[in-house]
C-alpha positions in Angstrom: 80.1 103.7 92.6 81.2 101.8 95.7 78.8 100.8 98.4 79.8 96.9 99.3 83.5 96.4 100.4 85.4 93.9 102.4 87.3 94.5 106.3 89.8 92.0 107.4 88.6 91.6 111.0 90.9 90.0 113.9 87.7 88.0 115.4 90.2 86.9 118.4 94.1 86.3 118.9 95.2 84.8 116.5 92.0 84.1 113.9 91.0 86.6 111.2 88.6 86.9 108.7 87.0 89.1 106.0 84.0 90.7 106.6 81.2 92.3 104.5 81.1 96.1 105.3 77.9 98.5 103.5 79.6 102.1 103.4 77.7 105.3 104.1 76.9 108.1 101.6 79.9 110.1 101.8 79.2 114.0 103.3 80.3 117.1 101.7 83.0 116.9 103.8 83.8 113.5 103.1 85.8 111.3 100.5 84.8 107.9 99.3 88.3 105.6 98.9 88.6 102.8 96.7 92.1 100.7 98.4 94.7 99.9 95.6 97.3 98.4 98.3 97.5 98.3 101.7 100.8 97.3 104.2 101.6 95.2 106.6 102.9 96.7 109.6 104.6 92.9 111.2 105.6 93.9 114.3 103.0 95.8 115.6 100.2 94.2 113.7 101.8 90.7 114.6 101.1 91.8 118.1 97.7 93.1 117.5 97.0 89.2 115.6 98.4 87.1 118.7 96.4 89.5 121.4 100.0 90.6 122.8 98.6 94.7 123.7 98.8 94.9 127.2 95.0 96.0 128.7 96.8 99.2 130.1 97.6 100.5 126.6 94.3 99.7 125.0 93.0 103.2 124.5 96.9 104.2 123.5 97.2 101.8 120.8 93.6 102.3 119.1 94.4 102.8 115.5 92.8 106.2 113.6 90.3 104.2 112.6 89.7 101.3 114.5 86.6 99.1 115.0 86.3 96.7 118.1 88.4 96.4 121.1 91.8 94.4 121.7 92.3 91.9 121.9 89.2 91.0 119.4 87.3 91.2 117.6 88.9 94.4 116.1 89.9 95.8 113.2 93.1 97.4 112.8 95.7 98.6 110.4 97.0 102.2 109.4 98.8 101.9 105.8 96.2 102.0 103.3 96.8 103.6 99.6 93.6 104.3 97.5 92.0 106.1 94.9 89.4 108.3 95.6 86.0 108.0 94.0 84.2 110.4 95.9 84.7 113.8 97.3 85.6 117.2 97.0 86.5 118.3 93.3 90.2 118.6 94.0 90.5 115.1 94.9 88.1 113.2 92.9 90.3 110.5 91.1 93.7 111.2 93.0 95.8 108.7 94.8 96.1 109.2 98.6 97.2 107.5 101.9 95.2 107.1 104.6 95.6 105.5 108.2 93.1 103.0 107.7 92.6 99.8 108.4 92.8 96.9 105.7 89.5 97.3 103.6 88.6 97.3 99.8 86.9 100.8 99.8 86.0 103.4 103.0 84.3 107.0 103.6 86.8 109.4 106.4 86.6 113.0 106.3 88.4 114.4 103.6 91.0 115.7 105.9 92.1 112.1 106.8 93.4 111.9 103.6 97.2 113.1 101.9 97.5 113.0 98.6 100.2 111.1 96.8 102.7 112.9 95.8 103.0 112.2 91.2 106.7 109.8 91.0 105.0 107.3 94.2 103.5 104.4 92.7 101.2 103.3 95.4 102.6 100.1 96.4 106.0 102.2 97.9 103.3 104.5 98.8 101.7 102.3 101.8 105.4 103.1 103.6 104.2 106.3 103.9 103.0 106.0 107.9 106.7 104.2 108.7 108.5 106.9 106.5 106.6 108.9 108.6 108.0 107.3 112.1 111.4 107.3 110.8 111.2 111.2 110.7 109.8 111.8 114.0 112.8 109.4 114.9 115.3 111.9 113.6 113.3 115.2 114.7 113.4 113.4 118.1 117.5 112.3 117.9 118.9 115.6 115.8 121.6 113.6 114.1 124.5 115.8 113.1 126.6 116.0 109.5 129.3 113.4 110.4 127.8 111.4 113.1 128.8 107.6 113.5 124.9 105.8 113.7 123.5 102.7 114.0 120.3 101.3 113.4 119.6 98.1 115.4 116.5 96.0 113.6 116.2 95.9 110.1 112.5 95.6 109.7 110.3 98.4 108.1 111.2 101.3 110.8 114.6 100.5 110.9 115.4 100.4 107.2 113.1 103.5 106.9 115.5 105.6 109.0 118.7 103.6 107.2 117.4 105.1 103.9 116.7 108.9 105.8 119.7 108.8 107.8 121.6 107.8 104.1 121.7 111.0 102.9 123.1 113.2 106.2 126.8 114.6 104.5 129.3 113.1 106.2 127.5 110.4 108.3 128.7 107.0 109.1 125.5 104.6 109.1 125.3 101.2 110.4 122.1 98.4 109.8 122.5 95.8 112.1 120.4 92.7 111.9 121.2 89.1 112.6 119.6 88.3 109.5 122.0 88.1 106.6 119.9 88.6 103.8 119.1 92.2 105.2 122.6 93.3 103.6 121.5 93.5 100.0 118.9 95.6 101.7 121.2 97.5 103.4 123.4 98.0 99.8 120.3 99.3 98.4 119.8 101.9 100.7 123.6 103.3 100.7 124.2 101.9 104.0 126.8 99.5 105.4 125.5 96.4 107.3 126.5 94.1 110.3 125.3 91.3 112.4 125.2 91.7 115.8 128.7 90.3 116.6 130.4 92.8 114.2 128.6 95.3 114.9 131.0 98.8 115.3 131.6 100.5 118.7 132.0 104.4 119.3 128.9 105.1 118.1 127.3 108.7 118.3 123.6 107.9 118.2 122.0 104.7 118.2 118.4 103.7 117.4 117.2 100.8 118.6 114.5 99.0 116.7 114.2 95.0 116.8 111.8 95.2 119.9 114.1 92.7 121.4 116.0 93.0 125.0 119.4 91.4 123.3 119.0 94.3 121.0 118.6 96.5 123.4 121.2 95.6 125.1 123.6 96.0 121.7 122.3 99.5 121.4 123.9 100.5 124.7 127.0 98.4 124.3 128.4 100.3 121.1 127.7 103.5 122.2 130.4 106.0 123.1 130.6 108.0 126.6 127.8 110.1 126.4 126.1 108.8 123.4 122.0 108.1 123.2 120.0 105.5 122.0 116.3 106.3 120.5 114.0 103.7 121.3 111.3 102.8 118.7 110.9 99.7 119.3 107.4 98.7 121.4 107.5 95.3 123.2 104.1 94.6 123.8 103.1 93.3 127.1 106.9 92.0 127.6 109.0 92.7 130.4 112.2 93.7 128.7 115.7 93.5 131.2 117.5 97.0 130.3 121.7 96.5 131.1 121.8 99.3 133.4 125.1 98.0 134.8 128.9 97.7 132.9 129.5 101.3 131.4 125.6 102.5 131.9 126.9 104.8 134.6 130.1 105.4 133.6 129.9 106.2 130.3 126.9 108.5 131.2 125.1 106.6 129.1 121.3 107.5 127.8 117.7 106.0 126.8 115.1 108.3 124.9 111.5 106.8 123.7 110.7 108.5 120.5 106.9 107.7 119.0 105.1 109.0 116.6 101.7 109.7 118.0 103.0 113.4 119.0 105.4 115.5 116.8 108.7 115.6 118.2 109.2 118.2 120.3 111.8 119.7 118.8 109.5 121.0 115.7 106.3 120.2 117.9 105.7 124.5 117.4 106.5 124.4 113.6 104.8 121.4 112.5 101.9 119.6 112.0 101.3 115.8 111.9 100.2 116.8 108.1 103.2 118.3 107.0 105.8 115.1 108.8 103.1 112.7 106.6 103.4 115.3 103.8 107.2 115.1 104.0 107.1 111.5 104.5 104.9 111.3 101.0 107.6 113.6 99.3 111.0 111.4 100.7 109.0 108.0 98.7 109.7 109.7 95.5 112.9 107.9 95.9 112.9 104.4 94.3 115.4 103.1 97.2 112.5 102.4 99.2 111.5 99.9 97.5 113.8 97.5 98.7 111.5 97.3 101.4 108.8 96.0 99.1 109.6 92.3 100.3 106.4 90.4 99.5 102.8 91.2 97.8 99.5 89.4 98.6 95.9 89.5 97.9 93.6 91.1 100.0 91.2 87.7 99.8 94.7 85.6 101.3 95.2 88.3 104.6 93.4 85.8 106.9 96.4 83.0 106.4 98.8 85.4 105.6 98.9 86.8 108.9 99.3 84.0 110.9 102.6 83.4 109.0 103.5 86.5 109.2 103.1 86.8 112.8 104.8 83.3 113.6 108.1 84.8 110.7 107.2 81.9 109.0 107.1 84.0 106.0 110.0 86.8 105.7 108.9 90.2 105.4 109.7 94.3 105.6 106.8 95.1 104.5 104.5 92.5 102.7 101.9 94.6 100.6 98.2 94.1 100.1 96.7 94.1 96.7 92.9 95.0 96.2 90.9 93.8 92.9 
């Protein structure tokens, strides 16, 4: 069995590296995970990498199961998809998602684990926690059956709601990204696409999630009079200008943060953050997702992986982590 694994560590802004880890003997309580695949969160781990959380939001961004402190050395990550080796009877040998950093094998409680649902291989499985975001997103927003929506970013929460929102009867949903290539994305997904500059007006909801103030500012512009965009996006330690002026006023206009650390309140009273990750498990039975799959890596090539990642050197949705 597994007691010597592997942790990709940030040691400071921008510099990783693997480290040697000895696990503990897993409790009664306890399962023992082997990793298969892990994800690559870009935006937010891309801030992480290049030491971008702001000190005030240190204890707000820890990670399930962080180690270390921002801006380093720490180790962070939340998409990891393993088998377990150890544990409880009814989970000995079944694949399962866990909010765990990037490492080769770990020991959490056994209730820090979901089970893979059978139909998710496990690489579309490390989506899970972003699946998971998009549906918060929408507990939060309430889209209704013929809304006209766009979704501003196409990166990994963005074309996570585009693939949910796809299936709301009726709805008219928009991807907009000024990256071209997102399109056959889009097409994959059942969604139409647009750049920036074409991007359709009168829009009922809008979620905004390029983590960019032009964006932001898009969001707001093709809204109609009384429409609301749901922030996701999360900027870092960046000031970000907000167009409160032109038809902010007039058009009664509104701005709603929706995150994914609390269940939104609208089902806050009816469900727990196990049954959104459950549901978000369930939802990656469907093989669109994995036009998100846009790159795969070793585990041993993280450390310069990253740093391209970080600087979009490399293009990604989600680039996936392979584990021998």
């Amino acid at each position: 069995m597994t007691s010597q694994a592997a942790a990709f560590w940030v040691r400071r802004p921008g510099v990783g590296e693997i480290r040697p880890v000895t696990l503990p003997v897993p409790g009664p309580d306890e399962v023992l995970v082997r990793a298969t695949h892990s994800g690559v969160s870009r935006g937010t781990e891309a801030l992480v990498f290049t030491g971008r959380v702001p000190p005030g939001q240190y204890e707000r961004m820890r990670a399930p199961f962080q180690e270390g402190e921002f801006p380093g050395p720490v180790k962070y990550g939340y998409l990891s998809v393993g088998v377990v080796e150890l544990g409880p009877e009814h989970l000995r040998g079944r694949p399962v998602f866990c909010l765990y950093p990037h490492q080769s094998a770990y020991v959490v409680p056994a209730g820090a684990v979901t089970v893979v649902p059978d139909g998710v291989p496990p690489a579309r499985a490390v989506l899970a926690g972003t699946v998971e975001t998009a549906v918060n997103a929408c507990w939060d927003a309430g889209p209704l059956i013929g809304d006209r929506i766009t979704v501003v970013g196409g990166g990994m929460v963005g074309c996570s709601l585009a693939a949910v929102l796809a299936g709301l009867p009726g709805a008219r949903v928009t991807l907009v990204d000024d990256d071209e290539s997102r399109a056959a994305v889009a097409g994959v997904l059942g969604v139409a696409f647009a750049t920036p500059g074409q991007a359709p007006d009168g829009q009922d909801l809008v979620f905004h999630t390029s983590a960019s103030g032009e964006g932001l500012a898009l969001a707001l512009r093709v809204l109609r009079p009384e429409g609301e965009v749901i922030e996701l996006s999360w900027y870092g330690d960046r000031p970000v200008p907000v167009p409160l002026g032109e038809a902010f006023h007039s058009g009664r206009l509104a701005v709603r943060a929706s995150q994914v650390g609390a269940v939104a309140p609208a089902r806050r009273g009816a469900r727990r953050p196990a049954d959104r990750l459950a549901l978000a498990l369930d939802l990656l039975r469907d093989a669109r997702f994995d036009a998100l799959l846009s790159g795969e890596s070793t585990f041993a090539e993280l450390p310069v992986l990253l740093p391209a990642l970080a600087a979009r050197e490399r293009p990604a949705i989600c680039h996936v982590i392979t584990y021998d």
